[in-house]
C-alpha positions as CSV (number, residue, x, y, z in Angstrom):
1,X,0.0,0.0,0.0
2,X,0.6,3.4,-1.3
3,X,0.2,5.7,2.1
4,X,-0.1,9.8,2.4
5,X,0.2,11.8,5.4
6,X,-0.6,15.5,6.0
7,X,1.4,17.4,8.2
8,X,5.0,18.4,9.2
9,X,5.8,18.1,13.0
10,X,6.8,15.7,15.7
11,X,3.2,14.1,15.6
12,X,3.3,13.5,12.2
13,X,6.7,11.7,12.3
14,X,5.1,9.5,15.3
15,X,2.1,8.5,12.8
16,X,4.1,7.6,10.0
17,X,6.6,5.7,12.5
18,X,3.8,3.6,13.6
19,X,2.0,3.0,10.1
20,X,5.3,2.0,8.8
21,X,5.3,-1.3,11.2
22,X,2.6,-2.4,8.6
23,X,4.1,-4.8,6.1
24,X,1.7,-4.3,3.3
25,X,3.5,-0.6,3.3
26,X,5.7,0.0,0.4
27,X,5.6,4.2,0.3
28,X,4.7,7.0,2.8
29,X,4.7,10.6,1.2
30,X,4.3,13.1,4.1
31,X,3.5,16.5,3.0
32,X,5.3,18.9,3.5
33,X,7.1,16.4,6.9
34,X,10.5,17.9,8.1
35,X,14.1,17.2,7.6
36,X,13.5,13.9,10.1
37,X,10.6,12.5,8.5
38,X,12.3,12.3,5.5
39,X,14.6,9.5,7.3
40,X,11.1,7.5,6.8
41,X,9.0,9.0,4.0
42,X,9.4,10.8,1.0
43,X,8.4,14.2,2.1
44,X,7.4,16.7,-0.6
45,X,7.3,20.8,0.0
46,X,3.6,21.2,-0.1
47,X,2.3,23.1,3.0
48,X,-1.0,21.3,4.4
49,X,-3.3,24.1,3.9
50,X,-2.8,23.9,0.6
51,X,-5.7,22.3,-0.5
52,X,-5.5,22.5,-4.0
53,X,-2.0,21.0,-4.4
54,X,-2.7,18.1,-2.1
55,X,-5.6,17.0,-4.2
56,X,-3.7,17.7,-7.1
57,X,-0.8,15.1,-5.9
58,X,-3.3,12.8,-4.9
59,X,-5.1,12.7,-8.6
60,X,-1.6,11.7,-9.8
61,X,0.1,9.6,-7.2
62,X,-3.2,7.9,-6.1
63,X,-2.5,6.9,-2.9
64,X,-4.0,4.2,-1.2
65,X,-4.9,5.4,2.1
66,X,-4.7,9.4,3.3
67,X,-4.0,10.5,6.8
68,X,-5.0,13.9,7.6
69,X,-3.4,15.3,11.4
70,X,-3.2,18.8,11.7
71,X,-6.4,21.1,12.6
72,X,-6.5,23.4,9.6
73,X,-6.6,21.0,6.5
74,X,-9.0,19.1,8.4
75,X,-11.1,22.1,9.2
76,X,-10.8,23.7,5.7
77,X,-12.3,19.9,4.4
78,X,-9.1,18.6,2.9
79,X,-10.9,15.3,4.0
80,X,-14.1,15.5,1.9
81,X,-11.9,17.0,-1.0
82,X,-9.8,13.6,-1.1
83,X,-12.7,11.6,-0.7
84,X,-14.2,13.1,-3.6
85,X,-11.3,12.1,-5.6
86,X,-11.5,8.6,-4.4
87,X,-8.8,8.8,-1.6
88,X,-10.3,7.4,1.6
89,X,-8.9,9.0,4.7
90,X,-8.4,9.1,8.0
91,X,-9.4,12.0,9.4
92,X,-13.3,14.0,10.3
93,X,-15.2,15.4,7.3
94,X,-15.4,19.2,7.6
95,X,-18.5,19.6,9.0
96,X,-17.4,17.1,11.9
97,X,-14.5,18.7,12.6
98,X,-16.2,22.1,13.7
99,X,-16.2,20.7,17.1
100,X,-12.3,22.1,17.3
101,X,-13.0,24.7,14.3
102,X,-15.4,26.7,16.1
103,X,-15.3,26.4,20.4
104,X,-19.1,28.0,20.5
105,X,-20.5,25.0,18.0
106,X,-19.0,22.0,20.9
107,X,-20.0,24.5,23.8
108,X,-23.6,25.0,22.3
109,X,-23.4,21.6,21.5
110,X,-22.2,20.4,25.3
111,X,-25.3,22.3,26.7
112,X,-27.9,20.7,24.1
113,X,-26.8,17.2,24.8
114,X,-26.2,17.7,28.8
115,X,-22.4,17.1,28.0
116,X,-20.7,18.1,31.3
117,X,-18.6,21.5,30.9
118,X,-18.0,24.9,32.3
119,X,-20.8,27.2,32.1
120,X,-20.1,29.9,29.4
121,X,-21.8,33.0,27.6
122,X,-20.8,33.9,24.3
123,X,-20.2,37.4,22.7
124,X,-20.1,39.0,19.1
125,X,-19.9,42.5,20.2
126,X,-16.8,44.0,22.3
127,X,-18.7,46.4,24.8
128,X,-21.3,44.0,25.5
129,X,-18.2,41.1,26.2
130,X,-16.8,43.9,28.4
131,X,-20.1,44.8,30.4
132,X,-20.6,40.9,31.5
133,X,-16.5,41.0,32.5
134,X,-17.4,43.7,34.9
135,X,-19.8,40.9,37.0
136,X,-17.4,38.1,36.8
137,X,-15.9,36.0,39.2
138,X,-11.7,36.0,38.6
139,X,-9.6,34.0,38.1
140,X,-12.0,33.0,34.3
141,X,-11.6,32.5,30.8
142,X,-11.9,34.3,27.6
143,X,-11.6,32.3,24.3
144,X,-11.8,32.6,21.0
145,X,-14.3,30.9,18.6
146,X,-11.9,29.4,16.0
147,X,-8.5,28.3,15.5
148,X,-6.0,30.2,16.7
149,X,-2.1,28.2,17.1
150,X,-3.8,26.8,20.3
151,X,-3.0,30.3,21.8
152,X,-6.7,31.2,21.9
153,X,-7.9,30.3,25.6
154,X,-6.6,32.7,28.1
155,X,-6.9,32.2,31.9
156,X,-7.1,36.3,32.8
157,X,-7.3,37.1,36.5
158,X,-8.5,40.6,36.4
159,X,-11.0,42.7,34.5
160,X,-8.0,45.0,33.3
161,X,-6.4,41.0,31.8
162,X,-9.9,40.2,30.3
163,X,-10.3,43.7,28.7
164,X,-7.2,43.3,27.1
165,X,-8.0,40.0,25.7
166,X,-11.0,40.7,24.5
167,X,-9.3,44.1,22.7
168,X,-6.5,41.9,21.2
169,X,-9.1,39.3,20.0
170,X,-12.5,41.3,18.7
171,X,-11.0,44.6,17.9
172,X,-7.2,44.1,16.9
173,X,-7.9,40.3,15.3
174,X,-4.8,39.3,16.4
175,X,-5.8,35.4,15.6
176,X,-8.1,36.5,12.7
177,X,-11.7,35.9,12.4
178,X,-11.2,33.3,14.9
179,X,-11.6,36.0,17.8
180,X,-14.8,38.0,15.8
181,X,-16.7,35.3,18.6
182,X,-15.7,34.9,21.9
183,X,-16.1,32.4,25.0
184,X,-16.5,33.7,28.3
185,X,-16.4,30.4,30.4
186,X,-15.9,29.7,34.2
187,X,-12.8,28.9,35.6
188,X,-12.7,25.4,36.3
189,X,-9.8,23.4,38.6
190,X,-8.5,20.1,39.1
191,X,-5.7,17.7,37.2
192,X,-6.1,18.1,33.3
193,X,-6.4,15.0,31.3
194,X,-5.9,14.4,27.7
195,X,-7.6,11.1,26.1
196,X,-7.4,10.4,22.6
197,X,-9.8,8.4,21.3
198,X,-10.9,6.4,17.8
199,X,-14.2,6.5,16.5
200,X,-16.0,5.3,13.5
201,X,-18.7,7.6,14.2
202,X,-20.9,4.9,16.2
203,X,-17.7,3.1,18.3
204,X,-15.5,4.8,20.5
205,X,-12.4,3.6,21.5
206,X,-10.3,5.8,24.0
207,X,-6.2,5.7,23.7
208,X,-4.5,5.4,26.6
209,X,-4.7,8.8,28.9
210,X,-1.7,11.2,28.8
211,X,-0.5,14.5,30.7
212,X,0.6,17.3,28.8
213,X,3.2,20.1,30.2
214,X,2.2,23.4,28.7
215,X,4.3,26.1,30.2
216,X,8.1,26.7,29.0
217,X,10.1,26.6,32.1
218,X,10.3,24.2,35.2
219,X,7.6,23.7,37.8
220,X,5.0,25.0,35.4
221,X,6.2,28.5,35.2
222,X,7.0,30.7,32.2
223,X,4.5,30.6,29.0
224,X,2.0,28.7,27.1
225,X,3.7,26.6,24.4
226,X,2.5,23.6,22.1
227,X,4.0,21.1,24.8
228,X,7.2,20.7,26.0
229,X,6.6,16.9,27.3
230,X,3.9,14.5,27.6
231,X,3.9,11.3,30.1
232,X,1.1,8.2,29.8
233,X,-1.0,7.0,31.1
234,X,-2.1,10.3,33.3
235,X,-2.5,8.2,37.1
236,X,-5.2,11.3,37.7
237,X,-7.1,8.8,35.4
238,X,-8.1,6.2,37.2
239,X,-10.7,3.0,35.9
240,X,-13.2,4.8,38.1
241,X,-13.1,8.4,36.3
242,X,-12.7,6.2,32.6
243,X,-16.0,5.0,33.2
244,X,-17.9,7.9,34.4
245,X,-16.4,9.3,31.2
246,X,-16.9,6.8,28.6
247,X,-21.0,7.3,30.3
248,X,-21.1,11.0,30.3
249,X,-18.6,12.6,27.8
250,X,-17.2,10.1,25.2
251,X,-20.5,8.2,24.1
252,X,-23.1,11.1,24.7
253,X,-20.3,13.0,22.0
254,X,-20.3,10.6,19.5
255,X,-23.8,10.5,19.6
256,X,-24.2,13.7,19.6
257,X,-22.7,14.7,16.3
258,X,-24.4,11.1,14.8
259,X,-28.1,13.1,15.6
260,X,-26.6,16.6,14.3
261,X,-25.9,15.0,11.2
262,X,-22.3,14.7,12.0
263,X,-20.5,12.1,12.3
264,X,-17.1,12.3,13.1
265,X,-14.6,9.5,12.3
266,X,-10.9,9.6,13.0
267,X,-9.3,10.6,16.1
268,X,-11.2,12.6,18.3
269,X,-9.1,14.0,21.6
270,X,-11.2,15.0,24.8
271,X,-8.8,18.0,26.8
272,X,-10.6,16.8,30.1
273,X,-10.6,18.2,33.8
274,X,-11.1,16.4,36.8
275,X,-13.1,19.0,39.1
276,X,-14.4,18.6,42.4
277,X,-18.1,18.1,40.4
278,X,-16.7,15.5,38.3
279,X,-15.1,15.4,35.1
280,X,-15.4,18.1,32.4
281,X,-14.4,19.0,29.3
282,X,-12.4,21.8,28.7
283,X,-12.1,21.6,24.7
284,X,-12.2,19.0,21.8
285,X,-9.2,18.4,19.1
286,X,-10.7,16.9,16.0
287,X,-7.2,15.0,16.1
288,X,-4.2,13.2,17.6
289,X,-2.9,15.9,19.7
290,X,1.1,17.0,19.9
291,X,3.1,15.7,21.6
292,X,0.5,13.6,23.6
293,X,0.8,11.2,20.3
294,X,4.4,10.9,21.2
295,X,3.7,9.5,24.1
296,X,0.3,6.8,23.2
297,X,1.4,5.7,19.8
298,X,4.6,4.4,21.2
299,X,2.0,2.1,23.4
300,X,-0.2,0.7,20.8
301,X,0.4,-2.9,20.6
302,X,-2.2,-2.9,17.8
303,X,-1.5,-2.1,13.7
304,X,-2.3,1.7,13.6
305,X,-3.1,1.3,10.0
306,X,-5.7,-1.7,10.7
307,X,-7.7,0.7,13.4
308,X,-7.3,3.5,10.7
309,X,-9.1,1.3,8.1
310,X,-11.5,0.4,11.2
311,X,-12.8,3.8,11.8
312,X,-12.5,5.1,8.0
313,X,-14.9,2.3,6.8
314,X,-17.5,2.1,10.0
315,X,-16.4,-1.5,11.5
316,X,-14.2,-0.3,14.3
317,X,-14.3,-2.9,17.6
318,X,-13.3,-1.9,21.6
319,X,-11.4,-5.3,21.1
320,X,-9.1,-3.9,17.7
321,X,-7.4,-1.3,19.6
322,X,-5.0,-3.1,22.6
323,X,-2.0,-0.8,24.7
324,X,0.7,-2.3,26.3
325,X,0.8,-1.9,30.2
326,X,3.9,0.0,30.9
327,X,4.2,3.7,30.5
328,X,5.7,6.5,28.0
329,X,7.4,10.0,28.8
330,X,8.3,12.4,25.9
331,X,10.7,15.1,26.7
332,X,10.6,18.0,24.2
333,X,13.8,19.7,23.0
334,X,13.2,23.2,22.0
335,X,15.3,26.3,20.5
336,X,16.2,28.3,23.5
337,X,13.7,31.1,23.4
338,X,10.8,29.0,22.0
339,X,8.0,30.1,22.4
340,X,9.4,33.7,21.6
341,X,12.6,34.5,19.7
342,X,15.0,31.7,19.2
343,X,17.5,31.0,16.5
344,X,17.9,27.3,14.1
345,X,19.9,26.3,11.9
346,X,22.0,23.9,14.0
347,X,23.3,20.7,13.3
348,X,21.5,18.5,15.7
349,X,23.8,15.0,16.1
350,X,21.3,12.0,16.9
351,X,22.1,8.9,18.9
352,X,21.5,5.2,18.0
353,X,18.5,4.3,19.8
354,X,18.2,1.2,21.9
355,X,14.9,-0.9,23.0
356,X,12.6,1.5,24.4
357,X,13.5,4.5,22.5
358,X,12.2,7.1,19.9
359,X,13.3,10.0,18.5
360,X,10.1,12.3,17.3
361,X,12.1,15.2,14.8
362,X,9.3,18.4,14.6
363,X,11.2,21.1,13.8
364,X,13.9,20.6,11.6
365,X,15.7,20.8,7.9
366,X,18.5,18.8,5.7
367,X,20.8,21.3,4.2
368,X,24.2,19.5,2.7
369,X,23.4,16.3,3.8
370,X,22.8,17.7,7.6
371,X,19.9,17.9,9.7
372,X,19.4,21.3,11.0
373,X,17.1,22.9,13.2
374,X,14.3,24.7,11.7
375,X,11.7,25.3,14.6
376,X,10.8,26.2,18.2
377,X,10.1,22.7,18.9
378,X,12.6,20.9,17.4
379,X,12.3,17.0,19.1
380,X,10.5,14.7,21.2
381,X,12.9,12.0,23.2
382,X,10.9,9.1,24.2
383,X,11.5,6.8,26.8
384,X,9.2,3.7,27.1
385,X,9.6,0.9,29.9
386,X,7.3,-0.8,33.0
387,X,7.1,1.7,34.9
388,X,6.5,5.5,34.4
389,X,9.8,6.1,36.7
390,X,11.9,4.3,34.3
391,X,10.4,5.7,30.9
392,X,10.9,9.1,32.6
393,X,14.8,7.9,33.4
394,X,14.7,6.3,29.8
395,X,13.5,9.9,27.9
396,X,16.1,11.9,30.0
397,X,19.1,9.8,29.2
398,X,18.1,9.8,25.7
399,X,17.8,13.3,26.0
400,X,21.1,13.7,26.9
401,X,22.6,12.1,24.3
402,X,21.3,14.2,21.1
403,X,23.3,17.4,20.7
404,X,22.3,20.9,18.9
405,X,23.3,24.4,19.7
406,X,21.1,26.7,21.6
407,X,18.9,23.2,23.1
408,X,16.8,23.8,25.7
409,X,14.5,21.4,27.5
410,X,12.3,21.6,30.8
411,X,14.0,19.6,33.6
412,X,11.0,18.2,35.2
413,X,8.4,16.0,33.1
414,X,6.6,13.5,34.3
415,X,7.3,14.8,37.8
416,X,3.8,15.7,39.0
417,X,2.7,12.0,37.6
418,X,5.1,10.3,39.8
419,X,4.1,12.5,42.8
420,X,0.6,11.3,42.5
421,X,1.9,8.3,41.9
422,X,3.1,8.5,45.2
């Protein structure tokens, strides 16, 4: 089989890693990939947004078997344009994926179908945003409708931080039209959770749970990135709270979108908190999310390809999709600076890796035969073994071995899983 994945970053390069263990695969193209990717795909410089060149590549390559993984392609419909070509893929139709392209459609959608959430109010006009600021309780949240990088929730603690949010979203567009609608939504606490799931659009299968660490300096401090580590399984996540969810968030979701004449197959992530009430959800990803994929793929003891199939064509089982029962801990290595200024074009050296090890690449180039970095992530190091204190060793040590100017990782991942642990 012919395979084509969309994308470019260390999420992508954990997808095609896993589809590759599939013997009936002769040829991954990953468009456009990165300078590591193309260590196992033929990666060609077409940007996944670009619709039109995809489908044109696809008309004369004919792939097999498409997956589509980042957010935009599969919000702009690069799904139902392959299909219509003959490509089946992988991946939610674009009026299925709305439940990440547009946060009021899943929070209207949570409150139609008694999906637990935060309560929320939404708001088209700036002043009017501003006057129902004035009555909130602080710490609370201010979002904006549609994609924006993942920058677009903001936790503000004052009126002043929520006036300027809602300035820099509704009246100065930094993220676009995303921020013409905005989310006010209660501040909710507890442990975060992030479970991937598959679905055919009637089954859903949950991935094993992960944690994510957001903020770009040790002990959760500094700013909001796109990840700097991921460990699985999350231990907030016990059998206990898996049920409760698979009864009142995973299921009633599916179904959901099924009676909105909706359904969403492909990989559908559930960014979870577990309050006081219960759990919540805090937002939907209409796909694997980055680097939590780092971290579950690397546990699927199952053909990725097979469950891919599964969900594309309708026939997906709980009893297809099996994890191993040790644990997984990605360490991110970033340009120093990331997620501000930083500078690339380093030669990164890479390791042999040994049993229990992955290197994810995300950001990076080949210029003269070298592999460069090229992004503010630029890696993932994986460490997989028993127990989630020995992946955590494992990622670490692996860690340590790659080398590129200007590297910079966070010290502490997985930490606050092994003090629950405890």
């Amino acid at each position: 089989m012919d395979l084509l994945v969309i994308g470019g970053g260390g999420r992508e390069h954990a997808v095609v890693k896993a589809l590759k263990k599939n013997k009936s695969v002769e040829k991954i193209w990953c468009l456009p990939g990165n300078g590591g990717i193309a260590r196992d795909a033929e990666c060609v410089p077409i940007k996944a947004t670009d619709l039109e060149s995809i489908v044109a590549f696809a008309t004369e390559h004919r792939p097999d078997f498409a997956v589509v993984t980042p957010d935009d392609p599969l919000c702009l419909g690069l799904v139902d344009r392959l299909e219509e070509i003959g490509v089946p893929c992988f991946g939610p139709t674009k009026n299925a994926a709305i439940l990440e392209g547009s946060k009021v459609f899943s929070k209207q959608l949570m409150e139609k179908y008694n999906i637990p959430t935060a309560a929320a109010r939404t708001f088209t006009d700036p002043a009017a945003a501003l006057a129902y600021l004035q009555t909130c309780d602080y710490p609370t949240v201010v979002k904006a409708d549609g994609l924006a990088l993942g920058k677009g929730a903001l936790i503000v603690g004052s009126f002043e931080e929520a006036k300027d949010a809602v300035e820099n979203m509704m009246v100065k567009k930094i993220f676009g039209e995303s921020g013409s609608r905005i989310l006010v939504e209660e501040f909710l606490t507890g442990p975060e959770v992030s479970v991937l799931s598959f679905t055919d659009g009637s089954t859903v299968v949950p991935m094993v749970s992960s944690m994510d660490h957001k903020r770009a300096g040790d002990g959760d401090k500094g700013l909001n990135t796109g990840g700097m580590g991921t460990v699985a399984p999350n231990p907030y996540y016990t059998p206990e709270i898996a049920d409760v969810c698979m009864k009142t968030i995973f299921r009633p979701t599916i179904e959901a979108m099924k009676k909105e004449g909706r359904p969403f197959r492909g990989c559908l992530y559930f960014g979870l908190m577990l309050t006081p009430k219960g759990p919540k959800v805090i937002e939907y990803n209409c796909r694997f999310g980055d680097p939590e994929t780092q971290v579950v793929l690397p546990l699927l003891s199952s053909d990725l390809l097979t469950v891919m199939q599964a969900c594309r064509a309708g026939t997906l089982r709980e009893d297809m999709v099996k994890f191993e029962t040790g644990a997984a801990c990605c360490v991110v290595m970033a340009s120093d600076g990331y997620p501000q200024k930083y500078d690339t074009g380093y030669e990164i050296t890479l390791p042999e890796t040994g049993e229990g090890e992955e290197i994810y690449i995300a950001g990076a180039k080949v210029s003269d035969g070298k592999l460069l970095t090229a992004g503010g992530r630029v890696l993932g190091a994986v460490g997989k073994a028993e127990t989630l204190e020995k992946a955590v060793e494992r990622a670490y040590a692996l860690a340590e071995r790659i080398e590129f100017g200007n590297a910079y990782m966070r010290r502490d991942i997985g930490q606050r899983a092994l003090a629950a642990l405890k």
